[in-house]
C-alpha positions, 0 to 999 in steps of 0.5 A: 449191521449186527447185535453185539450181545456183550456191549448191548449195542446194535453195530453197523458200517455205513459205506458210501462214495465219499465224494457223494457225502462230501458233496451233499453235505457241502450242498447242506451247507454242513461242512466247509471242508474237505470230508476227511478235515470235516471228520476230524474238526468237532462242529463238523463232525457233529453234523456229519452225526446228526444227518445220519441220525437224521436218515439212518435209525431204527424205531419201534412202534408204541407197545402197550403204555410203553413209548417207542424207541428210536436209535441214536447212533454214535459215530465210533469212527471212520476209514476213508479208502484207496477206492474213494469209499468211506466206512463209517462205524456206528454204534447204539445202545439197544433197549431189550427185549425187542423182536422186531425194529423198523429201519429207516434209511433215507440217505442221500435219497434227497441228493440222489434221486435214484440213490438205492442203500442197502442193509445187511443184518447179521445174527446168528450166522444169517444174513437178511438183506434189504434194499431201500429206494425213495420209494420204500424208505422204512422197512421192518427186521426181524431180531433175535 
């Protein structure tokens, strides 16, 4: 994930085994097809972008008589790989000045009880890496 500060937009790669996501997203009864059809089919697709919405975004808490912000991210595209992985690139429209969002990142952790995801934020040439579990699904980072 990273600030891209000439479009405003926070831009992130998800990358999950993309039998897992097939698989949840048939169990949710979110897709019929295979996931490389489902991404290409416009009520599919559209559901594929609510449940990452729904389990991958960032918020701010309430400061002063301004409400907090929640991400919406747009799904920009996707590459499934020879590995069976997939990447999807997401993008959202950030609002500024902020210093500090909080990530939630709960993937698949219904599907998956022991599933683990992990964020790398990159600015300014530095990495900051965090791990989320069931557990410990909402972190803080720390921008700018």
């Amino acid at each position: 994930m990273e600030y891209n500060k000439k479009s405003a937009k926070l831009e992130a790669t998800l990358t999950l085994a993309s039998h897992d996501l097939e698989a949840f997203l048939k169990k949710e009864n979110l897709i019929v097809n295979s996931l490389d059809k489902a991404l290409v089919d416009e009520t599919e697709f559209s559901s594929i972008e609510k449940i990452i919405n729904s389990n991958f975004f960032f918020y701010t808490e309430p400061i002063g008589d301004q409400p907090n912000w929640v991400s919406s991210f747009k799904i920009d595209g996707h590459q499934i790989l020879l590995n069976g992985n997939i990447e999807v690139y997401l993008s959202c429209n950030l609002i500024e000045p902020l210093t500090k969002i909080n990530v939630q990142f709960s993937l698949l952790m219904d599907y998956f009880p022991e599933q683990q995801n992990k964020i790398t934020f990159i600015q300014k040439r530095k990495k900051t890496t965090l791990n989320f579990t069931s557990t410990n699904q909402n972190q803080p980072i720390e921008l700018f």
